[in-house]
Biotite code that builds the C-alpha atoms (Angstrom):
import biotite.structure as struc

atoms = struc.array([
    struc.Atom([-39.271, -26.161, 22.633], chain_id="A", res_id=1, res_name="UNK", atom_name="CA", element="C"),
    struc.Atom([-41.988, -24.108, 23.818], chain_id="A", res_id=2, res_name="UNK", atom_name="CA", element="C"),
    struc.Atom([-41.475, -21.831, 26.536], chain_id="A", res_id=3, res_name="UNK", atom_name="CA", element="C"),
    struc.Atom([-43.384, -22.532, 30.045], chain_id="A", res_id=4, res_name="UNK", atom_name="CA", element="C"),
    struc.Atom([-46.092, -20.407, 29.836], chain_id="A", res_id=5, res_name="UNK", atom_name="CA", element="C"),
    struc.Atom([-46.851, -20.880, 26.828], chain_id="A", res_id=6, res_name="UNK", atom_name="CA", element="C"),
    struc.Atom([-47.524, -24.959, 27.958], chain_id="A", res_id=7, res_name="UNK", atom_name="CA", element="C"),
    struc.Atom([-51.163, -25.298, 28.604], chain_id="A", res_id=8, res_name="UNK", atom_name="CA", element="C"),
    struc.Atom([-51.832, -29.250, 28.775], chain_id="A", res_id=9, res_name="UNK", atom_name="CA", element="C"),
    struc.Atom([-50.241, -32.186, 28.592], chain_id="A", res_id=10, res_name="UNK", atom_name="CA", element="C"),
    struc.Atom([-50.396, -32.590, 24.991], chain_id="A", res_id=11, res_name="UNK", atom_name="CA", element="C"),
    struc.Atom([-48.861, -29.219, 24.472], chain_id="A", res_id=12, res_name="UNK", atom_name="CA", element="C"),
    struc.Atom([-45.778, -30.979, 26.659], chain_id="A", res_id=13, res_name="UNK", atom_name="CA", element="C"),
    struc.Atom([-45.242, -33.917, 24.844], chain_id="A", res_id=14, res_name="UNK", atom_name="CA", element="C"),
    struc.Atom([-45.137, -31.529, 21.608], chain_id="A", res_id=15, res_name="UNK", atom_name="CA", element="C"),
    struc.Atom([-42.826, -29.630, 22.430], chain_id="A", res_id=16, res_name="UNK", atom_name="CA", element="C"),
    struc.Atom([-40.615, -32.350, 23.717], chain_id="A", res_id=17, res_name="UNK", atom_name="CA", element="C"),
    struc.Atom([-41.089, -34.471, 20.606], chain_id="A", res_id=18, res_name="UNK", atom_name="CA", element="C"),
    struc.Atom([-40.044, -30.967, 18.650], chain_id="A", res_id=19, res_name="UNK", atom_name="CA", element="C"),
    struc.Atom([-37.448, -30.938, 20.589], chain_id="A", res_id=20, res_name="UNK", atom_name="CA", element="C"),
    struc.Atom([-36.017, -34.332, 20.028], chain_id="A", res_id=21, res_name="UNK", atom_name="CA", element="C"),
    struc.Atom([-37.084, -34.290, 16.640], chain_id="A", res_id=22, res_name="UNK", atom_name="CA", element="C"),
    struc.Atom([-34.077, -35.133, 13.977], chain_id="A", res_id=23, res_name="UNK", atom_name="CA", element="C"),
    struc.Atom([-31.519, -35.727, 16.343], chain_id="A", res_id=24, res_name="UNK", atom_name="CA", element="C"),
    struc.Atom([-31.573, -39.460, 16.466], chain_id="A", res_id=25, res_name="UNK", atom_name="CA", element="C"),
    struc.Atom([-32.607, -39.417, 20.278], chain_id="A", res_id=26, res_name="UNK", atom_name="CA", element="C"),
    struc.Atom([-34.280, -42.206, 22.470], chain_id="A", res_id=27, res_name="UNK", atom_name="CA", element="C"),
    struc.Atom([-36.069, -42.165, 25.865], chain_id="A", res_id=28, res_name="UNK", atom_name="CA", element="C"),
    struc.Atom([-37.147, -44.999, 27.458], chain_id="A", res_id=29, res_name="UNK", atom_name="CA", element="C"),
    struc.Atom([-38.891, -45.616, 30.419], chain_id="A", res_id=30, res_name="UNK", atom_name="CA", element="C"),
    struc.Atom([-39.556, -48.751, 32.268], chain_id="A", res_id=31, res_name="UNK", atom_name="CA", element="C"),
    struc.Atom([-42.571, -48.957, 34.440], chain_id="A", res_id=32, res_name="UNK", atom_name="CA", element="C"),
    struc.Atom([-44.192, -51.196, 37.336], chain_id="A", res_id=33, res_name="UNK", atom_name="CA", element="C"),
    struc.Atom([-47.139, -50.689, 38.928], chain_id="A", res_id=34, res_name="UNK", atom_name="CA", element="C"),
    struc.Atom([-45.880, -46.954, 38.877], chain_id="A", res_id=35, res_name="UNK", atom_name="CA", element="C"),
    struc.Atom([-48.566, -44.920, 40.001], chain_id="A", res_id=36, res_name="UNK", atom_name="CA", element="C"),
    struc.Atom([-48.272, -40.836, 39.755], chain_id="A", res_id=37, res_name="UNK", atom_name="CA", element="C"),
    struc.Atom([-50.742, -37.943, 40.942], chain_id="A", res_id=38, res_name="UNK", atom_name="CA", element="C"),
    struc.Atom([-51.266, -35.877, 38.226], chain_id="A", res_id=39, res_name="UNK", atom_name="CA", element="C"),
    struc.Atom([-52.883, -32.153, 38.101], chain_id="A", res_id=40, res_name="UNK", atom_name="CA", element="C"),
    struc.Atom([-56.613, -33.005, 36.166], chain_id="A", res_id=41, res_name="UNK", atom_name="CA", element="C"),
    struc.Atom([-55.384, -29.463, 34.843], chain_id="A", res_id=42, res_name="UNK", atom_name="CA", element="C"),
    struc.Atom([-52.116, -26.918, 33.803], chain_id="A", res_id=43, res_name="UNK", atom_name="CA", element="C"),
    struc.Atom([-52.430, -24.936, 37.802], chain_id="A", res_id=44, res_name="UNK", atom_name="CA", element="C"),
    struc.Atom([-55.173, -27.022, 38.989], chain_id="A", res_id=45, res_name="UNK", atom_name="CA", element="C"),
    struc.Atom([-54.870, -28.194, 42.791], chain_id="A", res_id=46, res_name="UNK", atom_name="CA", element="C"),
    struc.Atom([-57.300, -31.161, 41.494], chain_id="A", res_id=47, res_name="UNK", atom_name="CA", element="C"),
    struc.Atom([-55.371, -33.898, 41.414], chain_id="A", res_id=48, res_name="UNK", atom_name="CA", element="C"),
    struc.Atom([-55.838, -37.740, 39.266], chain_id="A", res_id=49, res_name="UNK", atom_name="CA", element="C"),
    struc.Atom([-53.863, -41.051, 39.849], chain_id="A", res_id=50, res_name="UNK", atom_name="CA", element="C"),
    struc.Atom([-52.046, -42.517, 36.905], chain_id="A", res_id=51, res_name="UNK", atom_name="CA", element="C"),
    struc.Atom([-50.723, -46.348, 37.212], chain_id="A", res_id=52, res_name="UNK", atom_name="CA", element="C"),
    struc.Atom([-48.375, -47.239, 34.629], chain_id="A", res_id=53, res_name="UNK", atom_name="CA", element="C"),
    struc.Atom([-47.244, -50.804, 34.013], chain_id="A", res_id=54, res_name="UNK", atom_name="CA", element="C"),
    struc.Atom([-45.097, -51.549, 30.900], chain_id="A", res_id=55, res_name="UNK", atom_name="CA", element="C"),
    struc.Atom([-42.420, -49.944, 28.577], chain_id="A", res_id=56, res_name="UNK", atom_name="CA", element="C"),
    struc.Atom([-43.106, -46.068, 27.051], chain_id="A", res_id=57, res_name="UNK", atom_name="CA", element="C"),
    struc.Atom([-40.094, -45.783, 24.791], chain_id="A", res_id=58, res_name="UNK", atom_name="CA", element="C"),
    struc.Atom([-39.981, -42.197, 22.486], chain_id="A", res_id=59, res_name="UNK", atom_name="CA", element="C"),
    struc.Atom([-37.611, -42.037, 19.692], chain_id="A", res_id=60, res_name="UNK", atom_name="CA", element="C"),
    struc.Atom([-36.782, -39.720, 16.701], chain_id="A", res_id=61, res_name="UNK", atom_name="CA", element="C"),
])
């Protein structure tokens, strides 16, 4: 996995999680209701956006 600074969005953090996880047969699954999570609009930013998550995000390898 990437180290910290070299994370710069979101994307970059799912990567290197998914790179991470990658061949070894794992599975994460998350259950969500009406979950809602303040999120920085940007990697350091102080600016903040709501996320609301409803449903099942399930990552596997």
């Amino acid at each position: 996995m990437e180290n910290k600074k070299d994370i710069q969005s979101w994307p970059d953090l799912a990567i290197g999680l998914y790179d991470a996880l990658t061949g070894r047969k794992a599975e994460i699954t998350y259950d969500f209701d009406n979950f809602t999570i303040g999120v920085p609009k940007a990697v350091g930013s102080d600016e903040i956006t709501n996320w609301t998550m409803n449903g099942k995000l399930k990552i596997s390898t």
